[in-house]
C-alpha positions in Angstrom: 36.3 78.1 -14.3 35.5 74.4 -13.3 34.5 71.7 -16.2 30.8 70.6 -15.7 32.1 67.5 -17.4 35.3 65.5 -17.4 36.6 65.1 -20.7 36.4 61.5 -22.2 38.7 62.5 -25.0 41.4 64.9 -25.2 40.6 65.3 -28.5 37.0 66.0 -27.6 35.8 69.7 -27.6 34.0 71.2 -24.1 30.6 72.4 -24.9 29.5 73.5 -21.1 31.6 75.2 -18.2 30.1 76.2 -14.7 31.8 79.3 -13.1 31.7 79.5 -9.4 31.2 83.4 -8.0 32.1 82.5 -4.8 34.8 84.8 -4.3 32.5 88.2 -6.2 32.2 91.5 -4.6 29.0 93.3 -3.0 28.2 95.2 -6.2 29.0 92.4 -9.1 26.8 90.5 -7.0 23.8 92.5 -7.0 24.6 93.4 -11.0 24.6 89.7 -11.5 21.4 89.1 -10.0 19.4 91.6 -11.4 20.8 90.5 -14.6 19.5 87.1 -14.1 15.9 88.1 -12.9 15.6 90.3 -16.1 16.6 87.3 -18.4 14.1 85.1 -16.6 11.3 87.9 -17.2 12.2 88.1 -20.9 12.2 84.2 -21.1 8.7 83.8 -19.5 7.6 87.1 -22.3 9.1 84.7 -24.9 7.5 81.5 -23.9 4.3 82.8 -23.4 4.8 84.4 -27.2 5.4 81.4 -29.1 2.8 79.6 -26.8 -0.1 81.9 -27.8 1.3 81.4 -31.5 1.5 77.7 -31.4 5.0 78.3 -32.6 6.9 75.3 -32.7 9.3 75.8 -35.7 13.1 74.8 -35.1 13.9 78.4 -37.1 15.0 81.4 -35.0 12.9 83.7 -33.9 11.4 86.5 -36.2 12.9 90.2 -36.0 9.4 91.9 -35.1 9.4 89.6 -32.4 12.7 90.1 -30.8 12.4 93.8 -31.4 9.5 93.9 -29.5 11.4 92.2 -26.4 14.2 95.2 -27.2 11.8 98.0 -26.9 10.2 96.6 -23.5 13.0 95.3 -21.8 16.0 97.6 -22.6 18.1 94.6 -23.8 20.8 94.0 -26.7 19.6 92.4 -29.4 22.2 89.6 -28.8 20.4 88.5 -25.5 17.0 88.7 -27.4 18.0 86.1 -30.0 19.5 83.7 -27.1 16.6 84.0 -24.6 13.9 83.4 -27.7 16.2 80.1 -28.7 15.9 79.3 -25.2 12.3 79.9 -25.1 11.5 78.2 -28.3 13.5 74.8 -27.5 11.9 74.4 -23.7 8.3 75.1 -25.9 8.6 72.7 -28.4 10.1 70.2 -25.4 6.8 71.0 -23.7 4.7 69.6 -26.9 6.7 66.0 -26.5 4.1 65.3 -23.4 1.2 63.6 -23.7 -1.0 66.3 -21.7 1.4 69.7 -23.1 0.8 72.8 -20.5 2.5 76.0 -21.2 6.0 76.1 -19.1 6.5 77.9 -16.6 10.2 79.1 -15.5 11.4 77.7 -11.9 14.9 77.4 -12.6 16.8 80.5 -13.0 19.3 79.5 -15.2 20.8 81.2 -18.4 21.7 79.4 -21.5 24.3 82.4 -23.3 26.0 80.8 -26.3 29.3 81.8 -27.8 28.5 85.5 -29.2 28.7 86.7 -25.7 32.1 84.8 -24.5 35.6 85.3 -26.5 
């Protein structure tokens, strides 16, 4: 695991790491990928959710909402909650523009926080 950021403290506590998969096998590979194209899908379902709604609270997302995401998608509830906080902080980032459009999701990346890392 390489730092994304050098420490400026050594007191200070490291809130992002970057893992390099260089070194992955045939069949993690294609796991991890698959994985990462289903979290983009169920991001864009999300966005376009609390886009439709107008939805910019700073609250998590409702249950019925995240249930709904479960039922289609065949996910954990876990990754529900983190791609709807994903999807509701680049929404209400959108509505900081002068002319707001709806985002759209070009960069695949995944935002997991600490329920899914020990």
């Amino acid at each position: 695991m390489k730092k994304a950021h050098k420490k400026k403290s050594p007191h200070s506590m490291r809130r992002t790491s970057r893992i390099y998969l260089n070194d992955l096998n045939t069949g993690k590979t294609l796991l991890l990928i698959a994985f990462i194209h289903l979290y983009v899908r169920v991001l864009s379902y999300f966005i376009e959710i609390f886009w439709s709604e107008k939805n910019l609270s700073e609250t998590l997302a409702d249950k019925s909402i995240t249930d709904r995401a479960r039922s289609r998608f065949d996910i954990t509830a876990r990754l529900a909650q983190c791609a709807a906080k994903q999807a509701k902080e680049t929404v209400r980032s959108q509505h900081k523009n002068p002319h707001p459009r709806m985002p759209k999701v070009h960069n695949k990346t995944v935002s997991l926080d600490s329920r899914f890392f020990r």
